[in-house]
N, C-alpha and C positions, 0 to 999 in steps of 0.2 A: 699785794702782788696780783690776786685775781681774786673776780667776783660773783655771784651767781644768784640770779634770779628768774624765781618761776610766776610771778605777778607781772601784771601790767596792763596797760589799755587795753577797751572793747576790739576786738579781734576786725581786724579789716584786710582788704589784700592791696595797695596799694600804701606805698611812701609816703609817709604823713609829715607834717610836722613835729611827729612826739619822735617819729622814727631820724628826721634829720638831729636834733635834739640829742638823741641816743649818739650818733653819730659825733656831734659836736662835744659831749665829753667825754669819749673813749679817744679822739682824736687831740683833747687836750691834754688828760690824765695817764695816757699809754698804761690802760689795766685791762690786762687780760678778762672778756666778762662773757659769761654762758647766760643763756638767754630760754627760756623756753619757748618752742615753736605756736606750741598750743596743743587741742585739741579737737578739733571740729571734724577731721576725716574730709577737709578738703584744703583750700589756699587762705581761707579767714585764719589767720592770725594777728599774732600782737605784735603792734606796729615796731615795736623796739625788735620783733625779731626779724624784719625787711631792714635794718640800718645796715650800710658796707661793713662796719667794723667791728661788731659783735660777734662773738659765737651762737650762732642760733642753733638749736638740737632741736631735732626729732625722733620716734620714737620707733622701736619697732620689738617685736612681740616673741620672746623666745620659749614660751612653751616649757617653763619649767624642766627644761631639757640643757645638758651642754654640749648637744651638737648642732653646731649652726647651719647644718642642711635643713633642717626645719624652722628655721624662722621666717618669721614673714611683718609687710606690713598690717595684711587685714584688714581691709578697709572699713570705714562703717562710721556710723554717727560716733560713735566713742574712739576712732581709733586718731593716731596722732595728726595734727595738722602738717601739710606739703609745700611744695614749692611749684614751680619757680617763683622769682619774685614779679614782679609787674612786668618791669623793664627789660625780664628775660633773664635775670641772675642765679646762677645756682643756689639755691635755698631748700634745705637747712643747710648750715654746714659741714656738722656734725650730727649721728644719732646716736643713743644707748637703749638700753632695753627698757620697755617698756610698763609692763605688767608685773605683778606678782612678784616684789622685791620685799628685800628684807630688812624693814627698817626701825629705829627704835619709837616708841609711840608716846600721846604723851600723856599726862596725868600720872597715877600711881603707878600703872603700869610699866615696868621696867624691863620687858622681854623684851626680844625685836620679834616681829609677825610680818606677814605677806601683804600686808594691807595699802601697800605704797602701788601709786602706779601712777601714769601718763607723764605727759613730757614735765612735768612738776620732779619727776622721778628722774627720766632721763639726764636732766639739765644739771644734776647738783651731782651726779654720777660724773659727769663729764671732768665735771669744776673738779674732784676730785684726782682723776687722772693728770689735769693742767698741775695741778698743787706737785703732785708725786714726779714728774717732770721740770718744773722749777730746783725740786731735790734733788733730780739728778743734774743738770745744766751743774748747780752752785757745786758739788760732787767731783766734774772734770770727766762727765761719761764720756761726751764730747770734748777730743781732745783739742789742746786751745783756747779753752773755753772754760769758765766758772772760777773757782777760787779763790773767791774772796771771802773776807773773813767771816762774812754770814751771809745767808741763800739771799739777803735783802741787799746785800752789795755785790752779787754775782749775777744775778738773775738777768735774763736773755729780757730784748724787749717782746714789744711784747707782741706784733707781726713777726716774730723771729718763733716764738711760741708755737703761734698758732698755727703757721707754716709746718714745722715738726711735727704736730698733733695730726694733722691734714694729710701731709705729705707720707707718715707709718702708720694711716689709719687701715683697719680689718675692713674692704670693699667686698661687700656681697657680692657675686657674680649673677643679674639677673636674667641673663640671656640663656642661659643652660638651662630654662627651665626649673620645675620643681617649686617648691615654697617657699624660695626665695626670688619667682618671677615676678613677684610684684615690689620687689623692692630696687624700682628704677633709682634715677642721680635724683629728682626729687623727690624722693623719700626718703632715702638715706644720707642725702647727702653724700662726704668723699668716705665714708663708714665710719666704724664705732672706735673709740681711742683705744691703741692697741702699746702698751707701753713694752711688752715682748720685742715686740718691734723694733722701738725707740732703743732698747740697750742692744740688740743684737747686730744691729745694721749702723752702728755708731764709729764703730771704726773705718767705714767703710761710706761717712758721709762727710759732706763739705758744707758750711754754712756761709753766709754773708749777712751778719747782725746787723743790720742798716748801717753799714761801716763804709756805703759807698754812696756817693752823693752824684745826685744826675742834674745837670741844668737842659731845659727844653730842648727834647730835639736828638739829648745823649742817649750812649748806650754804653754799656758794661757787660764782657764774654770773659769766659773764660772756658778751657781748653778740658776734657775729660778724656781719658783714655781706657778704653775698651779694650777686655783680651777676648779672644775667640773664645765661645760657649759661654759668656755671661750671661746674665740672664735676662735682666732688666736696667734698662736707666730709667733714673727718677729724677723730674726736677718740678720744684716749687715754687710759686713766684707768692708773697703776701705784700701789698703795701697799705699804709693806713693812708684813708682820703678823709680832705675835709668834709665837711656836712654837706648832702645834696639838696636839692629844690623840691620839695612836694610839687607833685604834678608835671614834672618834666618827663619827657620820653625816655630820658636815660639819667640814672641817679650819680653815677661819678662825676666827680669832677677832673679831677686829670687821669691822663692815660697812660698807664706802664704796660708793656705787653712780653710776654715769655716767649723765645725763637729758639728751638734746640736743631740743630743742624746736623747732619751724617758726613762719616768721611768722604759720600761719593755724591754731597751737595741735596741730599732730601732733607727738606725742609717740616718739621712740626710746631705748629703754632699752640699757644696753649688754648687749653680742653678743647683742640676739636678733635672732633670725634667721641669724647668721653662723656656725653649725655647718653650713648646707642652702647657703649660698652667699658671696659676697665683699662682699655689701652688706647691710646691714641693712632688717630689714622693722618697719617701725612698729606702736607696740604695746607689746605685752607687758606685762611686770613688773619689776620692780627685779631686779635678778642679788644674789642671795644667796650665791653659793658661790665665785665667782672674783675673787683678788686683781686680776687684769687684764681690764682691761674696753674693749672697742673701740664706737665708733659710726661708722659709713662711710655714708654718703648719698651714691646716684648722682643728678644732675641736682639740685641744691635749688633749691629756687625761691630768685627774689630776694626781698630782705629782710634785716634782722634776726633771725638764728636766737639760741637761746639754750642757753650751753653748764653745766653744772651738777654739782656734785659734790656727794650729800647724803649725812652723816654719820649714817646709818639706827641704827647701834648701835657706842658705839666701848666697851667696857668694860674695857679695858685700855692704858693709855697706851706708846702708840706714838712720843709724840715726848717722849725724856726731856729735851730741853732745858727742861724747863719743872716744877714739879712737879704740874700737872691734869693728867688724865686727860683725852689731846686723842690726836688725831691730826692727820699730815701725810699730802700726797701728790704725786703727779708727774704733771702733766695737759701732754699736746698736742694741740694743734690745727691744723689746716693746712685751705689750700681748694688745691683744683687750679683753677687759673683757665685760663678762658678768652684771657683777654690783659689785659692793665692791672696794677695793685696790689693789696693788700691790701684797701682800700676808699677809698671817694673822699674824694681829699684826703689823703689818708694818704701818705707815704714808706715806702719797704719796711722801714727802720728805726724807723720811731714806734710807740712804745709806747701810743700813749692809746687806741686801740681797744680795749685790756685796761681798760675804765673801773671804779671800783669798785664793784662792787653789792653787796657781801656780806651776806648776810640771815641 
């Protein structure tokens, strides 16, 4: 169900073809895979962790401390390898901690010691939380969802995954200053797997397991409803793309893009704005270049917001179940509430708030 590795090719910063490759079996296999970024303290990494469909981690340094107002990334010859990608893509995707873990060692000795560190460390940390989230998917945290008679016949795909991991991950706040200023969007990526998260805000999210099929051109919305003083909306967009071209200006191949809209017509595209801060700034343009796309809104007003996934260019078919030229993808959404439900009238369990709009 998922896999994880801290090896791989000589550290480059450009789309190779080990990296389309990497792409090419997570795109045929649907396994969830953590990737290590590297270590160089700059954009040299290993070409497997530039692929769209990997989980790539990075690392960052908490100081033997549990509180995360002191972490940081730290720059430096030893510290973890960054991002962006070449083409411009959010890279890592993920980070965990870096330094000074505790893990078992090997030969005779049978204690665990502090001796584990860099993204070698971070990356298999990650896989671990994916594993513990597959547990709960197969579980029914997520109402709707799992149940089947083992975690191997329940389990969420696996841009469904990775989306949730992404979409409740712990974001540093860099702009507040302090010791966490240097942990911009690349270097930490969307932040560190927060599985608290994942069980607390479960009742209070909505998923789309690639259960929706786009042909060129489609789009798929659906409706969320907002009560006054909520706190946040959250929407996620993941889709897995075929293998891209080493050396081309932009490594996707087809283009899904995330459109969250307000009751009184402001429009947010996904991540802009979320490279300069933790919420999105209204505006922009359709995101061209990244397979993963967030929309985070502090304070929405109440209402009917509207959530959307339009299928701008698909030219290669992404979902072979089928034989058109379509794609799928893995959409969440969640509000931080204030207090109460989902929406009025609604059970934390009802599904009809996902009404069908599909245009």
């Amino acid at each position: 169900m998922f896999q994880t590795s801290s090896v791989g090719n000589f550290q480059v910063t450009g789309y190779t073809s080990i990296s389309a490759e990497t792409d090419d079996i997570i795109f045929l296999h649907q396994m969830v895979c953590t990737q290590s970024q590297s270590n160089t303290g700059n954009q040299n990494s290993r070409p497997q962790a530039w692929a769209k469909n990997i989980v790539s981690v990075g690392g960052i340094r908490h100081w033997e401390t549990v509180d995360r107002s002191d972490d940081s990334w730290a720059g430096g010859a030893s510290a973890a390898s960054i991002g962006p990608a070449a083409d411009g893509r959010i890279k890592p995707d993920l980070s965990f901690f870096y330094h000074l873990i505790f893990s078992a060692t090997n030969g005779s000795d049978t204690s665990y010691t502090t001796n584990f560190g860099g993204t070698s460390s971070a990356t298999p940390q990650t896989a671990g939380h994916f594993g513990l989230l597959h547990q709960m998917w197969h579980e029914g945290v997520w109402a709707g969802h799992g149940g089947g008679a083992t975690v191997f016949d329940s389990r969420p795909h696996m841009a469904t995954a990775k989306a949730l991991m992404i979409h409740n991950a712990h974001r540093y706040d860099w702009t507040q200053g302090g010791a966490n200023a240097d942990l911009d969007r690349f270097k930490q990526g969307w932040g560190t797997a927060a599985l608290r998260s994942l069980y607390d805000t479960a009742a209070d999210t909505r998923i789309v397991d690639e259960s929706v099929v786009l042909a060129p051109l489609g789009s798929h919305s659906r409706p969320v409803a907002i009560w006054l003083g909520d706190e946040q909306l959250r929407a996620t967009l993941v889709y897995v793309d075929p293998m891209g071209v080493p050396g081309a200006g932009v490594h996707r191949i087809n283009d899904l893009s995330l459109r969250v809209t307000s009751p009184s017509a402001v429009v947010y595209w996904g991540n802009n704005g979320l490279t300069a801060g933790n919420f999105s700034t209204p505006g922009g343009v359709s995101n061209e270049i990244d397979t993963v796309e967030n929309v985070f809104v502090e304070t929405p007003g109440a209402g009917t917001w509207t959530v959307e996934v339009l299928a701008d260019e698909v030219v290669e078919d992404s979902h072979l179940e089928t034989p058109a030229v379509d794609a799928d993808f893995a959409l969440v959404v969640s509000v931080v509430r204030s207090g109460g439900i989902f929406a009025d009238g609604l059970e934390s369990g009802d599904t009809s708030l996902w009404s069908s709009t599909v245009q």
